[in-house]
C-alpha positions as a printed Julia matrix, in Angstrom:
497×3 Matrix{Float64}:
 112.04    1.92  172.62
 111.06    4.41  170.12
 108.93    3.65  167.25
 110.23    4.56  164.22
 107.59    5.94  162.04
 107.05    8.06  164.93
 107.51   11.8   165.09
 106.29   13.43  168.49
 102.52   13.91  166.75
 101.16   13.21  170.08
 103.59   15.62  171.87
 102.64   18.35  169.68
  98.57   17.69  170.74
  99.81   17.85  174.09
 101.49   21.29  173.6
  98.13   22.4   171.63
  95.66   21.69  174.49
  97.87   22.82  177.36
  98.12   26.64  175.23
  94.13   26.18  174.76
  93.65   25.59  178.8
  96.67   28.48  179.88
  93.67   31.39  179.99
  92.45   29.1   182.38
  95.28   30.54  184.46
  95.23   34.13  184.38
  93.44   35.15  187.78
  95.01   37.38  190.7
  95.81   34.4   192.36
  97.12   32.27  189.99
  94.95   29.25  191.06
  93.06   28.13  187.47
  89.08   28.47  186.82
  87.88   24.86  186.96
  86.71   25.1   183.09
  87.43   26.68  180.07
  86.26   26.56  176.58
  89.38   24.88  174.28
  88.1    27.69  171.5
  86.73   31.19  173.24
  88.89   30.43  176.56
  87.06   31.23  180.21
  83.59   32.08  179.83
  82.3    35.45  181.27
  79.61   33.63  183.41
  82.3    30.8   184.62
  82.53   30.68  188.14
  85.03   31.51  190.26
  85.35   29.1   192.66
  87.13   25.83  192.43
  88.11   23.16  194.45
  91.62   22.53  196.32
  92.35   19.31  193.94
  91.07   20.79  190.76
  93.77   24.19  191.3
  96.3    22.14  192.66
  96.87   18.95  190.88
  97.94   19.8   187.34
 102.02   20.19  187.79
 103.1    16.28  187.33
 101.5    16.54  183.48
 102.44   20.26  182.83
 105.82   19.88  184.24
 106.75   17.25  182.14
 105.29   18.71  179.29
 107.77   22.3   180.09
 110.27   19.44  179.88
 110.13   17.7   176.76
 108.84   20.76  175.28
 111.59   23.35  176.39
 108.73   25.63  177.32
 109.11   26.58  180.96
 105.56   28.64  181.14
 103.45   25.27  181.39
 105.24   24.5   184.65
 105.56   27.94  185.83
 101.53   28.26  185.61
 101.21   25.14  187.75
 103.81   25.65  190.58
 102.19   29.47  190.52
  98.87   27.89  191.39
  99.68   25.36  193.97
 102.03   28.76  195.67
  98.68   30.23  195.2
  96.94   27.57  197.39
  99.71   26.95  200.1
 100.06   30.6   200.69
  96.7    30.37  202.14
  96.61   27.36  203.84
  95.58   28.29  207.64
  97.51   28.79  210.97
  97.54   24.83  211.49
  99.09   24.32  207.85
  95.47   22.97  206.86
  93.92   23.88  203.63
  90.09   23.99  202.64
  88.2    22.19  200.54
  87.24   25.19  197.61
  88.68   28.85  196.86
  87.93   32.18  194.98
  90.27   31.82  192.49
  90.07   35.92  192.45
  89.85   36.66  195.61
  91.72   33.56  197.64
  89.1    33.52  200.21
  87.81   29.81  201.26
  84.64   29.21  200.42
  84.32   25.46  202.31
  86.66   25.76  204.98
  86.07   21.79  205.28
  90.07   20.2   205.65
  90.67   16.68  204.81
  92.01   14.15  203.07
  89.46   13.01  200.42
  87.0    14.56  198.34
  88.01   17.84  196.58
  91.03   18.16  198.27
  93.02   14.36  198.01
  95.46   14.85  194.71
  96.47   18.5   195.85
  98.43   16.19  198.78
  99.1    13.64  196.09
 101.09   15.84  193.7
 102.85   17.68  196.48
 105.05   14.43  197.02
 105.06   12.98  193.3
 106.03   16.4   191.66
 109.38   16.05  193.83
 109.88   12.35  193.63
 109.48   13.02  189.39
 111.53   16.42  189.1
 113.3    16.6   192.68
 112.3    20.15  193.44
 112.52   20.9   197.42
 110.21   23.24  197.56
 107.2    20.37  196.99
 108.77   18.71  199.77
 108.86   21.11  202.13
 104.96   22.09  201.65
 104.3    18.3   201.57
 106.32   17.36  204.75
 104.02   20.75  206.43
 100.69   19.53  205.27
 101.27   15.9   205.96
 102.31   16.77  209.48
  99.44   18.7   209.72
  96.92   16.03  208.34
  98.14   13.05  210.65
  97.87   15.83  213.51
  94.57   17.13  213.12
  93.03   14.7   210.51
  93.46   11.33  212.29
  92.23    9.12  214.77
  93.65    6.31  214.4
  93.37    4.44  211.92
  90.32    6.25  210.64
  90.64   10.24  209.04
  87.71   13.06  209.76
  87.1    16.38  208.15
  87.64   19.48  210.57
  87.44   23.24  210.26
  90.81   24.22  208.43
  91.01   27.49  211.13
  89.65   25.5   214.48
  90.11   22.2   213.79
  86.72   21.43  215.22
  85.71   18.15  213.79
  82.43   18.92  210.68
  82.35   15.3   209.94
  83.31   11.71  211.19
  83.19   10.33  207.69
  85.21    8.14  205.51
  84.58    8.79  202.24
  85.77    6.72  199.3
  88.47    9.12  198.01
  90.79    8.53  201.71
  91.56    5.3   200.08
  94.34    6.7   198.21
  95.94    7.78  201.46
  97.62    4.96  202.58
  99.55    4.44  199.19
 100.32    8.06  199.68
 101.96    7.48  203.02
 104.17    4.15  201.23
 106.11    6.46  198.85
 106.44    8.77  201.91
 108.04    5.96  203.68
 105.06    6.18  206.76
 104.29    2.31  206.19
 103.0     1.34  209.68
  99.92    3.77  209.91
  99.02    2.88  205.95
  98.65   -0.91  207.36
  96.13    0.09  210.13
  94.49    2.45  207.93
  93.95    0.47  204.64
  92.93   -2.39  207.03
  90.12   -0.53  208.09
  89.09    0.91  204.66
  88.94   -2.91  203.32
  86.72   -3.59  206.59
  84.03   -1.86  204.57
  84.44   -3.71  201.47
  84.47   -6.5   203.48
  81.06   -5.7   205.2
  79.45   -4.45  201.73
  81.31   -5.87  199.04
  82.4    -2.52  197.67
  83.3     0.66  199.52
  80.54    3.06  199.28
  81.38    6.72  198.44
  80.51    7.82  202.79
  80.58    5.52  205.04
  79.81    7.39  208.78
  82.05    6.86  211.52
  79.48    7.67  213.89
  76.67    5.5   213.14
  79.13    2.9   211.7
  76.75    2.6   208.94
  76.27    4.33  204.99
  75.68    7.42  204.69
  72.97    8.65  203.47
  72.86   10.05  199.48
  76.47    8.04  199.41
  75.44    4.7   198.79
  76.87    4.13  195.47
  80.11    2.52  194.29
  80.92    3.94  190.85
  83.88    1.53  190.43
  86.42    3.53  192.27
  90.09    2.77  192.2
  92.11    4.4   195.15
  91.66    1.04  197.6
  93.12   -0.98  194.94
  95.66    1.72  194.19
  97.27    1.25  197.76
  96.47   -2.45  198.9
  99.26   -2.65  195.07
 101.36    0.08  197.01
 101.09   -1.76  200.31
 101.92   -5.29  198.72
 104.96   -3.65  196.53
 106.96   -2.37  199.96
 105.83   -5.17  202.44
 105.07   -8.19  200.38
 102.88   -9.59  202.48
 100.73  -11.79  200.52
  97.6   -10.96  202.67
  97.32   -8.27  199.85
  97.19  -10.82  197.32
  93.82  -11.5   199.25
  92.84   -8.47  199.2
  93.17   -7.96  195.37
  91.13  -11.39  195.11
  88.55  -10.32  197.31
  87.93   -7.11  195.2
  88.41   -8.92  192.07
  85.64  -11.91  192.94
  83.29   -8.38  194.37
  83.92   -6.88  190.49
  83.61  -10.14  188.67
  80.29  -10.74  190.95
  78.22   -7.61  191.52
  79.67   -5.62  188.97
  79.93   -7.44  185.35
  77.35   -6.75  182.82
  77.21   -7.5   178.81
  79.28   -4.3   178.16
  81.75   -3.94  181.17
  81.72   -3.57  184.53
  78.37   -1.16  185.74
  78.55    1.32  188.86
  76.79   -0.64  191.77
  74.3     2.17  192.67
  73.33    0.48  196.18
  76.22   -1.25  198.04
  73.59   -3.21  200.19
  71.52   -4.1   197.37
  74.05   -4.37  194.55
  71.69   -3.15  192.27
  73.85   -1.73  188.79
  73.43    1.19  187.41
  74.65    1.79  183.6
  77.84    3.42  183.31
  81.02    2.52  183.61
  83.55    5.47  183.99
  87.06    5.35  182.28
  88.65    5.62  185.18
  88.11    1.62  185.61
  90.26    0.94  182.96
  92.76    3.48  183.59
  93.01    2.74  187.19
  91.29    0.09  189.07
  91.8    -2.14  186.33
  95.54   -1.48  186.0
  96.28   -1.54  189.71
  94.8    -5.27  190.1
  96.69   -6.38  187.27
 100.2    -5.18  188.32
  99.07   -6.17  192.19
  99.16   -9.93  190.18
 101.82   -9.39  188.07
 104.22   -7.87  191.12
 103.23  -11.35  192.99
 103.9   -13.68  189.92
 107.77  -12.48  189.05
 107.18   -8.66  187.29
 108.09   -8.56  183.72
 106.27   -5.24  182.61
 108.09   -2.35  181.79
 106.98   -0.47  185.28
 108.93   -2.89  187.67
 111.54   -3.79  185.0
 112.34   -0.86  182.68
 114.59    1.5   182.24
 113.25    4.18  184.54
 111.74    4.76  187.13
 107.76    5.72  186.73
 105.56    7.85  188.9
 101.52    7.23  188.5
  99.58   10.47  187.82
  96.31   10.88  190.02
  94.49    9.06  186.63
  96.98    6.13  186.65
  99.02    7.81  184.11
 102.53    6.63  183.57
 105.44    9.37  183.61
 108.72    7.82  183.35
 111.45    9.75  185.69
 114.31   10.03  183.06
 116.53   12.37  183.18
 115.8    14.96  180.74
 112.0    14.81  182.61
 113.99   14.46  186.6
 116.0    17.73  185.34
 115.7    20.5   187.98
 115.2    23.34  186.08
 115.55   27.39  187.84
 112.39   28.14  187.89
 111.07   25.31  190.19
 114.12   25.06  192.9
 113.03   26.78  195.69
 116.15   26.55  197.82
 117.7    28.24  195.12
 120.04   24.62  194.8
 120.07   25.03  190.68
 120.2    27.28  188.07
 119.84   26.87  184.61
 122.15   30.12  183.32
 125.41   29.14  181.72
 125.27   25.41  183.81
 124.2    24.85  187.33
 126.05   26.13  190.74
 125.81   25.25  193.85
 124.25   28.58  195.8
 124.46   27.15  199.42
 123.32   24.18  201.36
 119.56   23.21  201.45
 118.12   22.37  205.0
 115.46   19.98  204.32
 113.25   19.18  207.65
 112.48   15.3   208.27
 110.58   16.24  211.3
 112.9    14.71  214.22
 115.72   15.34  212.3
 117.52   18.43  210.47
 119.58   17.18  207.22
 122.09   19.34  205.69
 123.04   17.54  202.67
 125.12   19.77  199.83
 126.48   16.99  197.81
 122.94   16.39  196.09
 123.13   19.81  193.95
 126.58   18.54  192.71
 124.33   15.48  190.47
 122.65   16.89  187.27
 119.46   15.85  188.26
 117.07   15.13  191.06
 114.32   12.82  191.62
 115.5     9.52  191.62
 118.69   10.36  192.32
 117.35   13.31  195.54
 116.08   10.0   197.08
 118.95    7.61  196.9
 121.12   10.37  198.31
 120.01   11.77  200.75
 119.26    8.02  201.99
 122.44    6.81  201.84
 124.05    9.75  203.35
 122.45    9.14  206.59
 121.48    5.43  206.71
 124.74    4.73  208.65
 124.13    7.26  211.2
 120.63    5.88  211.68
 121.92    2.9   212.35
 123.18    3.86  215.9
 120.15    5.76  217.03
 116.61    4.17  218.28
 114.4     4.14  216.23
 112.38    7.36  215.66
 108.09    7.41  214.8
 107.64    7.27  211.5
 105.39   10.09  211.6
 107.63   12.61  211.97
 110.39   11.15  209.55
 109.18   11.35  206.02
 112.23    9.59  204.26
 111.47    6.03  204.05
 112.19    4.39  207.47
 110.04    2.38  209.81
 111.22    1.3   213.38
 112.34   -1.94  213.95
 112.41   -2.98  210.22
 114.74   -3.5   207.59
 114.93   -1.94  204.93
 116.11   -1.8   200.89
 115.08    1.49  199.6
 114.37    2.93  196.0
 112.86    5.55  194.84
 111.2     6.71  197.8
 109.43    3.41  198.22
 110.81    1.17  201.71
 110.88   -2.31  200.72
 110.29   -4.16  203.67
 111.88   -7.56  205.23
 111.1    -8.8   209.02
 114.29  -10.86  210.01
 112.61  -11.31  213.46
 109.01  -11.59  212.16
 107.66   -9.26  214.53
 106.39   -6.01  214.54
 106.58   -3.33  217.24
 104.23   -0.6   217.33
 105.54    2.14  219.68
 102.74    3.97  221.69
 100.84    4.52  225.21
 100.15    1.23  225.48
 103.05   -0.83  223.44
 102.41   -3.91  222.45
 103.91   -6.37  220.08
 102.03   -7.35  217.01
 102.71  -10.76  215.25
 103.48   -9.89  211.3
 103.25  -13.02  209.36
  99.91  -12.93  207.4
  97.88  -10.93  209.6
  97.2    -6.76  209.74
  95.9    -5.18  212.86
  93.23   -2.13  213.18
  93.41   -0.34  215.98
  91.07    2.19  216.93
  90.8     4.02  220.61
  92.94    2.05  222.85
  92.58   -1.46  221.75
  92.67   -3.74  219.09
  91.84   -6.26  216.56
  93.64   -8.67  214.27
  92.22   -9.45  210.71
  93.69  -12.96  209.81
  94.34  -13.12  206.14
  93.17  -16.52  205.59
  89.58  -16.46  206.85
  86.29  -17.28  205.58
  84.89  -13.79  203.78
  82.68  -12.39  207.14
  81.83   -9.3   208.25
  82.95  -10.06  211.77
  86.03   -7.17  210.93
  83.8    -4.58  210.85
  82.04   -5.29  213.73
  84.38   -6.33  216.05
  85.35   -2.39  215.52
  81.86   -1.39  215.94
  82.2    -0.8   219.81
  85.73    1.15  219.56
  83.97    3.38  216.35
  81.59    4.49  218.93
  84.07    5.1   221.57
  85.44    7.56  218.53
  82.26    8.86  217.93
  81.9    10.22  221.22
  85.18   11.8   221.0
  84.39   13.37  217.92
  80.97   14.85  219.47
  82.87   16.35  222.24
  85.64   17.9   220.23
  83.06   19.08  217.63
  82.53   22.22  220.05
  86.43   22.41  221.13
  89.6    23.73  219.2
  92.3    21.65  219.33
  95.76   23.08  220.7
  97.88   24.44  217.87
 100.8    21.67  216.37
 103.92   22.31  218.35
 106.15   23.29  215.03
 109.49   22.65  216.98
């Protein structure tokens, strides 16, 4: 609903800041300076190196800004930069973790999944679930292949050399925890459940996940003890509980909501804990709490108590910006414009035509589907698609690993699917996880963590322990000692067939 009195003030702000950061943008690369002044532009003395998530994680807001503005160059700047980053990702489709924004050499040549590089895979996915551009697919499908290749061991994720893939360090740090949502709107649910299982081990052990926690020594790390209120684990355990709706999240968000109300209340708000052993606070309280962490718990409640806010029940669509943002997928937003399609499916001169079919790759599977550049616009409407076009021909196959299929299907479950996101019911109340060593996994109120070749259950209705964590503890050092031998190997190049 529109408000009356009001007459796009804060869309003409919007427009004024994103002119004041575009000198931000003009380098030989295209990839931004990570400041610049909002009066003078880029200082002379600013440095030219910025990370992979600062350069690449700015097209959701400037896209939709091109959009309700008219003005294509906000969008144009943003696609140019994340081009500018892909197009020197490495020979195993890994990128680092800062550039040269001049000269597009790596300066950290560190590839992972969390710190300084976690949005950049974030906003490959959202930017085409919002405006349904292919071309963010196809360099999200690449990298995400390449990440559950070389990144993960099951169910934890490491940092490796972007070039070698020699393992630099076996350490979760608090960032991953975005991951698994990440891998819910990409329709990868089973590895999200082993994954976030283990993050919320941690939590469970400390009370709050501290910013490095080392695989290793299955212990802190050291200098990365604090817990400055972070939001990602409660971003995906909501995820996790909107496409499964297994109320063991509804623990989760309790457990994390007693830690906060607990260890982390003060007079003023809610302080950063800077010791997760200790729980001593430290005053600040960033506004990311409110933004994020905050938000997340509260529609991880209200999805459980019958939704009535306008993100489950309004008129659109809505895709979350890294900051918790919401950006509501309607059409004149979801409208692919020229500039952005880069199977050439649209153009914007004198009405849109169909220049030839666009082969998107689902890893197992090739699909040729034409009759989605016939629609006016994509996002929403990309998914449901190219979905339905082939959901009856999946039906007679075997199931395929979920790894390799990025377009919302797990084996052996059902599925209702919107928007990217698999809603999930288990008409035989088992799960099947496919593998080496297959084994069948009871599904009613329980998640399982498996690490090296074995495994353990988490119950959801147990008395808070820390007996998660260390029934893992033997496996992690099984890892470990993986890790330490591969740390002087390279890994075999991904087979791209």
């Amino acid at each position: 609903m529109r408000i009356q009195t009001y007459d796009d003030q804060l869309l003409h702000l919007a427009e004024d800041l994103a002119r004041r950061l575009l000198p931000a943008f003009d380098t030989p690369t295209g990839i931004p300076f990570g400041s610049v002044n909002l009066i003078h532009g880029v200082d002379e003395h600013e440095s030219k190196i910025t990370s992979t998530a600062g350069g690449g994680t700015l097209t959701l807001e400037f896209g939709v800004l091109s959009r309700l503005t008219d003005n294509p160059i906000y969008e144009q700047v943003t696609k140019k930069a994340v081009r500018g980053i892909w197009a020197r990702r490495s020979k195993l489709n890994l990128v680092g973790a800062h550039i040269n924004v001049f000269t597009g050499e790596w300066t950290q040549k560190d590839a992972g999944i969390g710190t300084s590089i976690d949005s950049f895979y974030e906003y490959l996915l959202k930017a085409y679930l919002l405006f349904g551009d292919e071309e963010y697919l196809f360099m999200f499908q690449e990298a995400y292949k390449a990440a559950m290749h070389y990144l993960h061991h099951d169910p934890w994720y490491v940092e490796v050399n972007m070039d070698s893939a020699a393992t630099v360090w076996p350490l979760f740090n608090s960032l991953q925890a975005f991951w698994p949502g990440l891998q819910v709107l990409a329709g990868d649910v089973d590895p999200a459940v082993r994954t976030h299982a283990a993050f919320f081990s941690v939590w469970r052990k400390y009370g709050f996940t501290p910013e490095g926690f080392n695989l290793a020594t299955f212990a802190v790390q050291s200098g990365q003890r604090s817990y400055p209120l972070r939001p990602e684990l409660v971003e995906s355990t909501y995820w996790l509980f909107k496409a499964t709706r297994d109320p063991w999240y509804l623990d989760v968000g309790r457990d994390i909501v007693a830690s906060l109300q607990y260890g982390a209340r003060c007079p003023c708000g809610y302080c950063h804990i800077s010791d997760v052993e200790t729980h001593v606070q430290e005053d600040h309280m960033e506004s990311f709490f409110l933004a994020e962490t905050v938000k997340y718990l509260w529609l991880l409640f209200d999805l459980a108590a019958g939704p009535d806010n306008i993100v489950e029940n309004g008129p659109y669509k809505y895709i979350f910006s890294t900051e918790g943002h919401l950006l509501p997928a309607t059409p004149e937003i979801s409208l692919v414009n020229e500039h952005c399609s880069y199977f050439g499916a649209f153009c914007k001169d004198g009405g849109r035509k169909k220049r030839g079919p666009s082969g998107i790759s689902c890893g197992h599977q090739e699909m040729n589907d034409t009759r989605s550049h016939n629609r006016p616009y994509g996002g929403l409407h990309a998914f449901n698609q190219a979905y339905s076009s082939f959901q009856s021909h999946m039906k007679s196959r075997e199931p395929i690993l979920v790894s390799g299929f990025i377009k919302g299907f797990c084996p052996g479950l059902a599925h209702n699917q919107k928007f990217g996101i698999s809603y999930i019911s288990d008409s035989e109340g088992t799960r099947k996880s496919k593998g080496e060593n297959q084994q069948q996994i009871l599904s009613e109120r329980r998640s399982v963590v498996v690490v090296s070749n074995s495994s353990v259950e988490h119950p959801t209705n147990t008395v808070d322990n820390d007996s998660g964590v260390e029934e893992t503890s033997r496996d992690v050092q099984k890892m470990a000692s993986l890790i330490e031998k591969e740390d002087s190997e390279v890994l075999p190049e991904r087979n791209k067939s």
